[in-house]
C-alpha positions in Angstrom: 141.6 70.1 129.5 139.3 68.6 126.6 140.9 66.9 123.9 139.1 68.2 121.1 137.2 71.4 120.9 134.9 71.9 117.7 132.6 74.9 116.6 129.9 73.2 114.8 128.8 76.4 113.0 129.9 80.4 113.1 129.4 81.1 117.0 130.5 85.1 116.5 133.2 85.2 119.0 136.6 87.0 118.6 139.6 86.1 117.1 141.3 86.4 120.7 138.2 84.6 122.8 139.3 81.3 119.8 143.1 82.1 121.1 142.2 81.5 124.7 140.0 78.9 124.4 142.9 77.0 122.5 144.4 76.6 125.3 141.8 74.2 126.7 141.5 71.8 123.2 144.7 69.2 122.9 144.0 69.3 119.5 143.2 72.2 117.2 140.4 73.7 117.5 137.7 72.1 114.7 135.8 75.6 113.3 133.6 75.5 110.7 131.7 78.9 109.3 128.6 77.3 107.4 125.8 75.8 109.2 125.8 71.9 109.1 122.8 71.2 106.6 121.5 67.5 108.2 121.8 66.1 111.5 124.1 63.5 109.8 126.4 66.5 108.2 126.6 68.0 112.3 127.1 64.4 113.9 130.1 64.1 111.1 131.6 67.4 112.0 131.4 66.5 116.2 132.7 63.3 115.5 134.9 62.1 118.8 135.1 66.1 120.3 134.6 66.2 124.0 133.5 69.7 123.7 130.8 71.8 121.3 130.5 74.9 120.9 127.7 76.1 118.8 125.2 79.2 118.0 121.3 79.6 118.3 120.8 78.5 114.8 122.1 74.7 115.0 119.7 72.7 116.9 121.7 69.7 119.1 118.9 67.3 119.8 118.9 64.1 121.9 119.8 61.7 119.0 122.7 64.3 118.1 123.9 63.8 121.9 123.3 59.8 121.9 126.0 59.7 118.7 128.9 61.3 120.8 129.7 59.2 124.0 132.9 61.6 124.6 131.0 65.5 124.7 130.7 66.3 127.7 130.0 70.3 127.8 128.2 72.3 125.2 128.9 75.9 124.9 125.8 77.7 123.3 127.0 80.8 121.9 123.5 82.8 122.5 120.9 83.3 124.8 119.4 80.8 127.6 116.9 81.5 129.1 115.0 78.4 130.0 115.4 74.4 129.0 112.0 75.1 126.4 113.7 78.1 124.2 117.1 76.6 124.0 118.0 74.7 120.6 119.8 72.5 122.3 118.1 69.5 124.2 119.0 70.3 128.1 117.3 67.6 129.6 118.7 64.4 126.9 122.5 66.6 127.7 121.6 66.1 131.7 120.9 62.9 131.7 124.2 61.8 129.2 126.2 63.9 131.9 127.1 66.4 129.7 127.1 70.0 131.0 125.3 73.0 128.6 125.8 76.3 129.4 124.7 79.6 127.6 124.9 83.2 128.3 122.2 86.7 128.4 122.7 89.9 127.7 125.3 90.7 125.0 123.5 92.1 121.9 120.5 94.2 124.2 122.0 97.4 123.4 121.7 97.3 119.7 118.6 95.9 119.1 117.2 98.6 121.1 118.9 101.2 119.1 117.1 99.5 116.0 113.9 99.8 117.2 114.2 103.2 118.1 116.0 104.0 114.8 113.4 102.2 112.9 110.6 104.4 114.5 112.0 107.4 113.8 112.2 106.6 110.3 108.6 105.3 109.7 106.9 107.9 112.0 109.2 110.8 109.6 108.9 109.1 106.7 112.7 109.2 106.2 112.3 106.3 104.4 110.2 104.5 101.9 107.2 104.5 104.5 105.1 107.1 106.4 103.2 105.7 109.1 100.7 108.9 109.3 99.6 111.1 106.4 102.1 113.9 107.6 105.8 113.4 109.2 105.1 112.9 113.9 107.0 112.8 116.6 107.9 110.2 119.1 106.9 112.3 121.9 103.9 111.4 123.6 103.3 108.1 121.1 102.3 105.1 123.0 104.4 102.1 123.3 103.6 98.8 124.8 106.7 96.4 125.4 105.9 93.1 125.4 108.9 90.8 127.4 110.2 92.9 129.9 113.6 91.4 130.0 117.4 92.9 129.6 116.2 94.3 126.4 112.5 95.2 127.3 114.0 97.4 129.8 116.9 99.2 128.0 114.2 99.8 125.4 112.0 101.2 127.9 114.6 103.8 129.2 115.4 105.0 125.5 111.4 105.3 124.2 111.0 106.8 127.4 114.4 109.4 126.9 111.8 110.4 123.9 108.9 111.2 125.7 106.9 107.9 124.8 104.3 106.6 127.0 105.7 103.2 128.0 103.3 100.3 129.5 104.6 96.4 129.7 103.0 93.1 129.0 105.3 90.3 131.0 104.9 86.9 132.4 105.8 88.2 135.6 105.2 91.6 137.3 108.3 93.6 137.2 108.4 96.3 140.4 111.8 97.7 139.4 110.3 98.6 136.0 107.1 99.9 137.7 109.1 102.1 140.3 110.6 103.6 137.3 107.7 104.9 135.7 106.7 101.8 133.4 103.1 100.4 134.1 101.8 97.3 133.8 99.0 96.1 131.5 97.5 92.7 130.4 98.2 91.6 127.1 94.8 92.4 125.1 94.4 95.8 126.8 98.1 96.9 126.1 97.9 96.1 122.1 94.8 97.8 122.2 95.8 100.9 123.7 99.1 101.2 121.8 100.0 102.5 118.7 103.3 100.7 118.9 104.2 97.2 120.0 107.5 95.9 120.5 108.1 92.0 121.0 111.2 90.7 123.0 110.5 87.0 123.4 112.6 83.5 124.3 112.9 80.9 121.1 109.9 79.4 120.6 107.2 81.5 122.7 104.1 81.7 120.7 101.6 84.4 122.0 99.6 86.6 119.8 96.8 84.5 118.0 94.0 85.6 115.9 91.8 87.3 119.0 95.4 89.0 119.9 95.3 90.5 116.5 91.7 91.8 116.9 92.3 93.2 120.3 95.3 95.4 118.3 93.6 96.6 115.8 94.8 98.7 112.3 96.4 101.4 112.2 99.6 100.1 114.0 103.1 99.5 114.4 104.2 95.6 115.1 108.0 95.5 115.9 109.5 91.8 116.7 113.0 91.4 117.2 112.6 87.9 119.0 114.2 84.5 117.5 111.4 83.9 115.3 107.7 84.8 115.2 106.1 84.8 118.4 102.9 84.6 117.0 100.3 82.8 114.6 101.1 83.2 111.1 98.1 83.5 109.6 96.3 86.1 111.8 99.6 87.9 111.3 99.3 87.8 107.6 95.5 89.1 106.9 96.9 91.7 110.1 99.3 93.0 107.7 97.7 93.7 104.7 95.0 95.7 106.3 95.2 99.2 106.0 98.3 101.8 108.2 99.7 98.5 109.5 103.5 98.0 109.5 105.4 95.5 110.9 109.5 95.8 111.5 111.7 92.8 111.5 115.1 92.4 111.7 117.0 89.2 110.8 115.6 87.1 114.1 112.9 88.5 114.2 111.4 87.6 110.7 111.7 84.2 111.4 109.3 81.9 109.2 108.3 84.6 106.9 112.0 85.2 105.9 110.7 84.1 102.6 107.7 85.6 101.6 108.6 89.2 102.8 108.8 90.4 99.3 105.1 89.6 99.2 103.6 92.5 101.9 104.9 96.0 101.5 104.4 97.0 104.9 106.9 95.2 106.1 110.2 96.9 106.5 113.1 94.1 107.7 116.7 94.0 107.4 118.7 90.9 107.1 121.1 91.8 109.6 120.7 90.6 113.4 120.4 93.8 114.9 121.7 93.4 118.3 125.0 92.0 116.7 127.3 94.3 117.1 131.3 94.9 117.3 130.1 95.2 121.4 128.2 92.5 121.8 130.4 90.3 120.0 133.1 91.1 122.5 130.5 90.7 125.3 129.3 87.5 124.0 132.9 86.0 123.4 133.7 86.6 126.9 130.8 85.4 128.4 131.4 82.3 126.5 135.4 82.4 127.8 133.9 82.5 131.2 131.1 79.6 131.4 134.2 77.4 129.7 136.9 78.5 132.2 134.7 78.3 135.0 133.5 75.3 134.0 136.9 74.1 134.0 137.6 74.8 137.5 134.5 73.2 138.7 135.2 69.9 136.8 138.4 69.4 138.2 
């Protein structure tokens, strides 16, 4: 049982994931909807709570965990994949005693959906962009995916449902995804030989730099649904305003240039987070139930 339970920002989980989790917290459970806007303003809200809960879009960091002797386990309401991506610091929690766990794969299923829905409207023109002079199909279009993971692959299976040539770019080989039909290419030959690229990356991966950029080429389609920019800024900026280039962001995926997209026409964004959805809310909140519960039954 934890004595105090807080959510340090809006987490996204459902009314009757807060109910059961209720049952864990002695006290009410501390929720908060705005994002805490200083490290002194997030210390304030953890105060003397055994137990965080928080989404990808607070960072915890080691002087966050020094200032709360009591936390011991942090529920990250989002994706971990490793220690490097993960806004909150893993190895300063480990070493204070203080368990972190996160989850994967809840909000794969819609992003993919927006890419493909995005496609279909540049490469038709049902919007207020046409890739091509005249309205083309997805059939037959090359697609390079680059981060092959849950949603890589569900992506994969729907471009392909389409008739799309799909090829990969991953850190590691994937043989499932090559048995099914999806080859295999290093990075500068596989944005040189698509006309599309789509970017599924952890926090904080920075890939494509200014040679990257070059090796793509104009005439292209950049999607990036990642948390953040997984690539250099200013190669990405003269990249965009060169001729039959469009890039498609959604909310995540805009990351530093959340700003300034007003500024380049060819970039078609949304500013919702597109794998959010009714599902994956459900999914995430009881993924989140279950690292807590289980949790619970390990500690004991």
């Amino acid at each position: 049982m934890f004595n105090q339970i807080v959510c340090v920002d809006n987490v996204g989980l459902e009314a009757w994931a807060l109910e059961e989790l209720q049952k864990y917290s002695m006290q009410p459970i501390a929720q908060f909807e705005q994002d805490p806007q200083s490290r002194a303003e997030l210390i304030e809200r953890i105060q003397d709570a055994d137990c965080v809960l928080v989404s990808w879009r607070t960072k915890i960091d080691s002087e966050v965990i020094a200032s709360h002797p009591a936390l011991r386990y942090i529920g990250m309401c989002c994706s971990l994949y490793d220690e490097r991506s993960a806004n909150v610091d893993i190895a300063a929690a480990r070493a204070h005693g203080i368990e972190v766990r996160g989850v994967r794969d809840y909000g794969d299923e819609g992003v993919a959906e927006f890419v493909m829905s995005e496609l279909i409207r540049l490469l038709k023109g049902l919007g207020p962009h046409q890739w091509l002079s005249e309205p083309v199909e997805l059939q037959q279009r090359k697609l390079g995916i680059i981060g092959m993971g849950a949603t890589g692959k569900i992506l994969a299976h729907r471009a392909s449902a389409f008739g799309m040539q799909v090829r990969y770019f991953s850190r590691n080989r994937k043989p499932d995804c090559e048995q099914a039909g999806f080859e295999y290419a290093p990075l500068r030959e596989l944005l040189h030989t698509s006309e599309m690229i789509s970017m599924h990356l952890p926090r904080n991966t920075h890939l494509l730099g200014p040679e990257d950029f070059a090796a793509l080429g104009h005439g292209k389609i950049l999607v990036n649904t990642s948390l953040g920019a997984p690539f250099d800024a200013a190669a990405f900026r003269k990249w965009i305003q060169a001729s039959g280039n469009y890039a498609i962001f959604d909310a995540d995926g805009a990351g530093e240039f959340k700003t300034e997209l007003h500024r380049y026409p060819q970039i078609i964004h949304t500013p919702k987070v597109s794998g959010f959805t009714r599902e994956a809310r459900g999914r995430l909140s009881r993924k989140v139930l279950d690292n807590l519960t289980s949790y619970m039954g390990t500690s004991k």
